[in-house]
C-alpha positions as CSV (number, residue, x, y, z in Angstrom):
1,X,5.6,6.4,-13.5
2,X,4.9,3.0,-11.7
3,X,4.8,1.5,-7.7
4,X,5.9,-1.8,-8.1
5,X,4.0,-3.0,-5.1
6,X,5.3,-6.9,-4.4
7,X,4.6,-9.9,-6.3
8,X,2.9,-9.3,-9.7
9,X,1.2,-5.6,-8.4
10,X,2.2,-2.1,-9.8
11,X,-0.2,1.0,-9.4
12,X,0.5,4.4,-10.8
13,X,2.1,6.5,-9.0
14,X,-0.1,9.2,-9.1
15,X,-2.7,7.0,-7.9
16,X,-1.3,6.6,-4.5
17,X,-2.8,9.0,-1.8
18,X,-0.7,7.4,1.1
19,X,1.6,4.6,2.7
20,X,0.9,3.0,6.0
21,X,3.3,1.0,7.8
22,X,1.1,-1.9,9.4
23,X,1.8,-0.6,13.4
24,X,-0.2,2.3,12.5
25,X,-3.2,0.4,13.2
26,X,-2.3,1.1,16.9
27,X,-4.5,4.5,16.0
28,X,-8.0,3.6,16.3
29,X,-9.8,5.8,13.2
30,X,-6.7,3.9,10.9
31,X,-7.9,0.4,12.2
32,X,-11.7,1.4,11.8
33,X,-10.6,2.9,8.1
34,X,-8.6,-0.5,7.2
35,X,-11.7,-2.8,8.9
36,X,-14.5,-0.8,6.6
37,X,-12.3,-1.2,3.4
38,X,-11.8,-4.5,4.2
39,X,-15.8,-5.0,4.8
40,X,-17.0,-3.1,1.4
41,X,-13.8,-5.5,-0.4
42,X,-11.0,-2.9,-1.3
43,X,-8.7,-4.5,0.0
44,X,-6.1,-6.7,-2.2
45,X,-3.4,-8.6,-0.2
46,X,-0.4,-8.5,-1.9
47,X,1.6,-9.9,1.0
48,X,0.7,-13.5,1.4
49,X,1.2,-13.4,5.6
50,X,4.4,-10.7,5.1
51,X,1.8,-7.5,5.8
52,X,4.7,-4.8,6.2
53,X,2.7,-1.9,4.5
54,X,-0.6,-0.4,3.3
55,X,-0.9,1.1,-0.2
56,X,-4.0,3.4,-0.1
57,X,-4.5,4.5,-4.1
58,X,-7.5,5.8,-5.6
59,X,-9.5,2.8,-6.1
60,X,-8.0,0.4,-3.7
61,X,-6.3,-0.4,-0.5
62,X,-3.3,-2.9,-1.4
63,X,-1.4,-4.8,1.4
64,X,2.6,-5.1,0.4
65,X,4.9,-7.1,1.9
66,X,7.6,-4.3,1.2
67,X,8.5,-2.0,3.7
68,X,7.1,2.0,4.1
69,X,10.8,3.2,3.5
70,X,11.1,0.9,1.1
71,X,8.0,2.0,-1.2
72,X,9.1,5.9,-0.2
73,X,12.3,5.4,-1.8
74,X,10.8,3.3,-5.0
75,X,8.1,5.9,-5.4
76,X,11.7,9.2,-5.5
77,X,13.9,6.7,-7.5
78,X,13.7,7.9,-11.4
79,X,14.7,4.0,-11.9
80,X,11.1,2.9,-11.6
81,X,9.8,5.7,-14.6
82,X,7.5,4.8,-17.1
């Protein structure tokens, strides 16, 4: 099964550890978490200048221009199977 993530980007589903909306970086441990990924260059931006969510998988941290309840409901629907 498949995250189809914005744009051209799908991950695996079972790849994806967690969603973040982006006002979550209110909290500062997510902000310092975000900033270090950034630094060490996991982060791909996905969004253009749309940043609605983050997409923390297994290898990297993917910004999405989709919303968190969006992605939630993509990641139950059976309409995005494999």
């Amino acid at each position: 099964m498949f995250l189809h993530l914005g744009g051209d980007v799908v991950v695996p589903k079972k790849d994806v550890i967690m969603i973040l909306d982006t006002h979550t970086l209110t909290s500062s441990a997510t902000r310092e978490f975000i900033e270090i990924a950034g630094d060490e260059g996991f982060i791909k931006n996905t969004s253009g200048d749309k940043e609605k969510s983050y997409v923390v998988t297994t290898r990297e941290i993917f910004i999405s221009p989709i919303s968190c309840k969006t992605l939630q409901k993509r990641a139950r629907s059976s309409k995005y199977l494999e």
